[in-house]
C-alpha positions, 0 to 999 in steps of 0.5 A, a space after each residue: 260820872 265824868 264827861 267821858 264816861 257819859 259819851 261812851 255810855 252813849 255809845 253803849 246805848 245805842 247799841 242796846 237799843 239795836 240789840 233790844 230791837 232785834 230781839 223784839 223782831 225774833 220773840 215775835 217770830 218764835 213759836 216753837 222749841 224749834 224756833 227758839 233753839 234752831 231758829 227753824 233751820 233758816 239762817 242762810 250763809 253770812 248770818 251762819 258763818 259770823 253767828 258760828 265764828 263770833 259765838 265762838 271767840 266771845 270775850 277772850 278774842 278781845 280781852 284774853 288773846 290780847 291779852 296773852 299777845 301782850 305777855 307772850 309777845 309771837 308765841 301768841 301765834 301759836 295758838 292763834 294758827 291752831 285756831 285758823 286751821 281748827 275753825 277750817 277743818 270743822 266747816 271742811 269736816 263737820 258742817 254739811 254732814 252735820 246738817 244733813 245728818 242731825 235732820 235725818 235722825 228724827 229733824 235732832 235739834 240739840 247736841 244729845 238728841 242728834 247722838 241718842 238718835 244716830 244710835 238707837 239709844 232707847 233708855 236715855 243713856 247718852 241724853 242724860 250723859 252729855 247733857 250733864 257734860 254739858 251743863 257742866 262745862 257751860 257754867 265755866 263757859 259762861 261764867 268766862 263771858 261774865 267775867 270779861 262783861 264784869 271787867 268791861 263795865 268795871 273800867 268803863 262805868 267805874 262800878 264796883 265788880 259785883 254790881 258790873 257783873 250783874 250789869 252784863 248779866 241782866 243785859 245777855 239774860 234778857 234778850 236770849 231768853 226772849 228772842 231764842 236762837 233768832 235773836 241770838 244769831 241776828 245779833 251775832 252777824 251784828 255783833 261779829 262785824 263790830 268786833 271786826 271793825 274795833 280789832 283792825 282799827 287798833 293796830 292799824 291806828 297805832 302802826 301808821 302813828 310810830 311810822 309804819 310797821 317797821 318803827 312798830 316791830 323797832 320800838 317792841 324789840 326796844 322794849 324786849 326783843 324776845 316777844 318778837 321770837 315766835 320760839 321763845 318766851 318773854 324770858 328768852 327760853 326756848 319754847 319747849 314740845 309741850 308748850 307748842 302743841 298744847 297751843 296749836 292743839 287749841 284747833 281740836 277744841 272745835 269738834 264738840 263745841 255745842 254751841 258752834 255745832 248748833 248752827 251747823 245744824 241751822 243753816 238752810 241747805 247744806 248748799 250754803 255751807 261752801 259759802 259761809 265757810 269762806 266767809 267764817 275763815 276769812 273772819 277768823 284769820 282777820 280778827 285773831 291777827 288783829 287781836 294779837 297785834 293788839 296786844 303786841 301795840 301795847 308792849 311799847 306804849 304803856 311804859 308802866 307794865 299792866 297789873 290786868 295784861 286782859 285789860 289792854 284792848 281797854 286801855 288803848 281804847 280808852 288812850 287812843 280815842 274820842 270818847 264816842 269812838 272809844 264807846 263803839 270799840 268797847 261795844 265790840 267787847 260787848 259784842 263779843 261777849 254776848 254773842 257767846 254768852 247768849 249761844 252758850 246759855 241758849 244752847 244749856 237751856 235747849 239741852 235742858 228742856 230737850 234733852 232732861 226735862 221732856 225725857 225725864 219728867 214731862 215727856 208729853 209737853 206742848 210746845 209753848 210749855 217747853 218754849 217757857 220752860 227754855 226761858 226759865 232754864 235760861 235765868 237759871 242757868 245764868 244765876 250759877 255762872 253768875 254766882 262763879 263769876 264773882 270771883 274777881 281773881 278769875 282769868 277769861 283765859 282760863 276758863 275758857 281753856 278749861 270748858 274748851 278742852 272739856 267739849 272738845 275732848 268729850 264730844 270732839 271724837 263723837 261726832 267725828 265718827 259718827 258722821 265717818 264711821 259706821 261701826 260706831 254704836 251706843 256704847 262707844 259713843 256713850 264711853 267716848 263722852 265719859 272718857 273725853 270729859 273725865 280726863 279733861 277733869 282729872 288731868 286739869 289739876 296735875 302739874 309737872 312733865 307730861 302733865 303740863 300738856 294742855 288737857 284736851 290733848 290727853 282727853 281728845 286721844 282717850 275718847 277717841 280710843 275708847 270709841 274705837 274699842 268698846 265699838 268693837 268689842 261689843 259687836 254691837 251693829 247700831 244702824 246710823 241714821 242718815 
C-alpha cells in the first residue's frame, strides 16, 4: 500500500471511529422495536431533514448523477429538477400528515403497519403484500449501495472487488444492526453535511483553477459543446418527450419511499416539519447542483475519456488533493453510502420483524426478542444484497432506477390518498400496491416506443387508477384513522 493510500486510510479511520461511537451511544439508548425502528419518535428538525435527504440520495448522489452529468453533460439537469421539486412536494404533501396519521392509527411504526391499520385490515392482507414488495425492491436498493461501497474501496485501497465489497458490507451491518434507528439518523446528520462539504469544494476548486466559470463553460464546450445543451444528447440529437419526462418524472419516486417515509413518522411534532423541510430543500438543491457540476468539472480535465463515467468524483479526488484531504471527499462517498444502505436495511429488517415475523409466527413476542430478532434480520438481508452486489458489471445507477420506480409506483399512490382521500378502503389500497409494483416489474424489461418511458410512470398511473376503481366498486366504507 503506497503512502498515499495510507494518508487517506487515515482519514477513512477517523471516520469509522466517529461512526463506531455514535452507534455506541444509540445501542445504549435502544430498549424497544420502537427504539430501534423509530428512535422513539424524537428526532427534532436538522437531524429529520438531513437523515431524510441523505438516506435519500446515498451513493449514486456522488458516484451515479456525476456520473451521467459526465456523459450527458446539462440533460443531467432534468433529472436533477425532477428531484428538487419531488423532494419539495413530499415535505409540503406528505410529511406532517404522515406524523399525524401513522401515531393515530394504533402509534403504526412501519410502512405496512400504518396501511393495514388506516384500513381495517383484520386478515393481514396488506401486511404481507407490501412487505413482500418491499423486501423485494430493498435488495436492489441495497445491493446499489454495495456496489458503489465496492468501487470506493476498489479505487482507494486497490483491493480486489470481492473483497472491497465485503469491506463496505461488514462496515454498514454493523452499526445499524447495533445502533437502530438512532444510530442511523445521528449519523446521517453527520454523514449529510460531509457530503455537502465534499460535492461543493470540487467544482468550486476547479472553476476558480481555469479561471472563473466563464473559462470552465469555454473549456467544456472546447471539448463538446452539446453537453452544454440542456435539450440535446452528447451526440447532438434533440431530446426527445419521453426522454425529458421520464428524467423529470424521477420526482414521483418520493411518495413511497419507505425509508424516506419512516422519518416522517419520527420527527417529534408535526411542528417541526416547516422547519426541516426548508433545511431538507436547500440540502437538495445544494448538492445535486454540485453533483452534476462535478461531472461536468470532469468533461475537460481528463483528456482520455473514463471506461467507469460513475468513477469521476474518485478520480478528481484523487487528482486534485492531498491524500488527508482526498481521504475526507472520499469519506463522503462513504457517507453517502451508508446513510442509505443502513435506512434501507433498517427499514426491511422493521418490516420483517413488524409486519411478518410478530403477524405470522410469534404474534405475542416481548420486546427485547423482536429487537434481536431486528438485528438478525439486518445480517440476513444484508447477505442477499451482498451476494447481488458481486456482479461487477452492475451500474449504481440502474439499480437504483429499478428499486426507485418499484416504490414509488407501488406505494406512491397509496399513501397520497390515504392521507387525502376517505373513500379509500382495504381493497383499493391492497390492488394500488399490486398494480404499482408488477407494472414496474413487467414494464422494466420491454424496450422500444412507449416502452422507453421510464417505469415508474406507467406504474404510478395504474396504481393510482386502480385505487380510485376498485375503492369504488366495492363500495366498501373503510373508517380511516386519524
Amino acid at each position: 500500500m503506497s503512502s498515499d493510500q495510507l494518508l487517506a486510510g487515515l482519514s477513512f479511520f477517523c471516520y469509522l471511529l466517529t461512526l463506531l461511537i455514535i452507534g455506541i451511544v444509540a445501542w445504549r439508548r435502544t430498549k424497544s422495536l420502537s427504539d430501534f425502528v423509530l428512535g422513539g419518535r424524537s428526532l427534532g428538525s436538522w437531524v429529520t431533514a438531513l437523515s431524510a435527504s441523505a438516506s435519500d440520495m446515498s451513493g449514486w448522489l456522488l458516484l451515479g448523477l456525476p456520473g451521467y452529468a459526465y456523459l450527458a453533460g446539462l440533460e443531467s439537469l432534468w433529472l436533477a429538477f425532477g428531484l428538487l421539486i419531488g423532494t419539495w412536494l413530499n415535505w409540503r404533501l406528505v410529511a406532517a400528515r404522515l406524523r399525524i396519521a401513522s401515531e393515530a392509527a394504533g402509534n403504526a411504526l412501519t410502512l405496512p403497519e400504518y396501511l393495514s391499520n388506516k384500513f381495517n385490515d383484520t386478515s393481514g392482507m396488506i401486511r404481507i403484500t407490501s412487505s413482500f414488495f418491499i423486501l423485494l425492491f430493498f435488495l436492489f436498493y441495497t445491493s446499489s449501495g454495495l456496489v458503489a461501497g465496492g468501487k470506493l474501496f476498489e479505487a482507494v485501497f486497490g483491493l480486489p472487488y470481492f473483497w472491497a465489497v465485503t469491506s463496505g458490507t461488514l462496515i454498514i451491518i454493523l452499526y445499524t444492526a447495533f445502533g437502530g434507528f438512532l444510530a442511523v439518523s445521528w449519523t446521517d446528520l453527520f454523514q449529510g453535511l460531509l457530503m455537502l462539504l465534499a460535492l461543493v469544494t470540487i467544482p468550486l476548486y476547479v472553476v476558480m483553477e481555469q479561471g472563473g466559470l466563464a473559462n470552465f463553460l469555454s473549456s467544456v464546450s472546447s471539448t463538446n459543446a452539446q453537453l452544454l445543451n440542456p435539450l440535446t444528447d452528447s451526440h447532438g440529437e434533440p431530446l426527445g418527450m419521453i426522454a425529458i419526462v421520464s428524467l423529470l418524472a424521477w420526482g414521483l419516486g418520493y411518495f413511497g419511499q419507505p425509508h424516506i417515509l419512516a422519518r416522517f413518522k419520527a420527527i417529534r411534532h408535526s411542528e417541526f416539519v416547516p422547519k426541516a423541510e426548508r433545511i431538507a430543500v436547500s440540502w437538495v438543491l445544494i448538492t445535486l447542483t454540485a453533483a452534476c457540476l462535478v461531472g461536468l468539472v470532469g468533461i475537460p480535465i481528463f483528456e482520455v475519456p473514463l471506461q467507469d463515467a460513475e468513477k469521476v468524483f474518485i478520480r478528481l479526488v484523487d487528482m486534485l488533493f492531498h491524500p488527508l484531504v482526498a481521504g475526507i471527499c472520499l469519506a463522503a462517498i462513504l457517507a453517502a453510502i451508508m446513510s442509505t444502505a443502513d435506512s434501507q436495511l433498517l427499514v426491511s429488517s422493521s418490516t420483517f420483524t413488524g409486519d411478518l415475523y410478530r403477524l405470522l409466527l410469534r404474534k405475542q413476542a416481548t420486546e427485547a426478542e423482536l429487537v434481536i430478532v431486528g438485528r438478525l434480520a439486518v445480517f440476513s438481508i444484508a447477505l442477499v444484497a451482498f451476494l447481488l452486489a458481486l456482479d461487477r458489471d452492475n451500474k449504481v445507477l440502474d439499480l437504483v432506477s429499478y428499486a426507485w420506480a418499484g416504490f414509488g409506483a407501488a406505494f406512491g399512490p397509496v399513501v397520497l390518498l390515504s392521507l387525502y382521500w376517505k373513500g379509500m378502503n382495504r381493497w383499493g389500497a391492497l390492488a394500488g400496491i399490486v398494480s404499482g409494483g408488477l407494472t414496474v416489474v413487467i414494464w422494466k424489461p420491454l424496450q422500444g416506443g412507449l416502452f422507453d418511458l421510464y417505469e415508474i410512470i406507467p406504474g404510478f398511473a395504474i396504481s393510482l387508477v386502480m385505487i380510485l376503481l376498485l375503492s369504488r366498486f366495492t363500495r366498501q366504507k373503510s373508517k380511516p384513522i386519524g
